[in-house]
C-alpha positions as CSV (number, residue, x, y, z in Angstrom):
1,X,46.8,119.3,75.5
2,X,43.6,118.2,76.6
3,X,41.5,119.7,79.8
4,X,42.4,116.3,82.2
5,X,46.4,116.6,81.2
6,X,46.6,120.5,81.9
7,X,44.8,120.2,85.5
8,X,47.4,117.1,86.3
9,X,50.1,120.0,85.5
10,X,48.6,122.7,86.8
11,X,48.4,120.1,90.6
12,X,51.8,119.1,90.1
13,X,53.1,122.3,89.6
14,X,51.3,124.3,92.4
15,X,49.6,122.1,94.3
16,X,52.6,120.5,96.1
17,X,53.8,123.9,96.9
18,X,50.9,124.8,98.5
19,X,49.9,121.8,100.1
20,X,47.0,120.4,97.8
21,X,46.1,116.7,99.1
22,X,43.3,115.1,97.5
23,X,41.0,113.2,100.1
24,X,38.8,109.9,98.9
25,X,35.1,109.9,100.0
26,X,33.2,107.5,102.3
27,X,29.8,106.5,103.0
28,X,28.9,106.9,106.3
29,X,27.3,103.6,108.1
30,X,24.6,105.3,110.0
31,X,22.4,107.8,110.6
32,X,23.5,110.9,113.0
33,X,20.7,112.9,113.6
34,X,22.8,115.8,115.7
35,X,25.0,116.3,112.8
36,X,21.6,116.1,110.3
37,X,23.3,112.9,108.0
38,X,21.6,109.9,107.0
39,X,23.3,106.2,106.7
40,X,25.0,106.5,103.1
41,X,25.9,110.3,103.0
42,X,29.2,111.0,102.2
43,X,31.8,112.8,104.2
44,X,35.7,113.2,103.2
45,X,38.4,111.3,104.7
46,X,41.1,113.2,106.3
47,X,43.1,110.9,107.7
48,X,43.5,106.6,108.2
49,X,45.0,105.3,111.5
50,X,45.8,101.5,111.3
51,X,45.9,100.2,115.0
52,X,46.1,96.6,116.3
53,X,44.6,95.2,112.8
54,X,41.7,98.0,112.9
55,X,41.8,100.8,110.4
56,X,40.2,104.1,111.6
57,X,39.3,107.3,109.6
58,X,38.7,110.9,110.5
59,X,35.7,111.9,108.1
60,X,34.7,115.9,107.9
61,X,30.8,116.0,106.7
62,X,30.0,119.3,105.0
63,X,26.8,120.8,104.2
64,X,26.1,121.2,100.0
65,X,28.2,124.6,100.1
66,X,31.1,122.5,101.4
67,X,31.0,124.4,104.9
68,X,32.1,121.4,107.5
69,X,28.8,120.5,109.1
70,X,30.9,118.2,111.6
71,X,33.4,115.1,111.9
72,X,33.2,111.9,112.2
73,X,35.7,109.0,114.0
74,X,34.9,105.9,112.7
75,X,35.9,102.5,112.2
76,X,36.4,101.0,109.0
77,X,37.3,97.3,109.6
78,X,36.7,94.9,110.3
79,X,33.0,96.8,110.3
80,X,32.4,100.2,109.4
81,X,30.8,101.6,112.3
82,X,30.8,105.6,113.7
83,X,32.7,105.7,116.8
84,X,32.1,109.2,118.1
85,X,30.8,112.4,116.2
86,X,31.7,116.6,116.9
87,X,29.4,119.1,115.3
88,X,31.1,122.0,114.1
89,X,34.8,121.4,113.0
């Protein structure tokens, strides 16, 4: 069994039993200097809200330890844009 196939079983055997969801990454569309991110860094999508033909995300930027630095609302079409920021989350 190769190393790829045994973490698949490993997720499918505990990780739905303890909640394990796997969250897509996104390039953030601008610069936000209170939260210390540059246009292009990445933060992880926690959630996608489609509402009146706009799709919205809920993005958590972490710091390189993976301690959340801060979240981001923002739009994703029909143009990526931040629509408000927290620090701390």
């Amino acid at each position: 069994m190769g190393k790829l196939s045994r973490r698949v079983e490993v997720l499918e055997k505990f990780g739905k039993a303890r909640g394990y969801v796997e969250h897509d990454l996104i390039a953030l569309p601008e610069d936000i200097p209170a939260l210390g991110v540059k246009a292009g860094s990445e933060g992880i999508i926690k959630w996608l809200d489609y509402r009146r033909n706009n799709v919205y995300a809920d993005v958590t930027v972490t710091y390189s330890t993976r301690q959340p630095r801060g979240s981001v609302c923002m739009e994703i079409t029909p143009e990526e844009r931040v629509i408000s920021y927290s620090v701390g989350a």
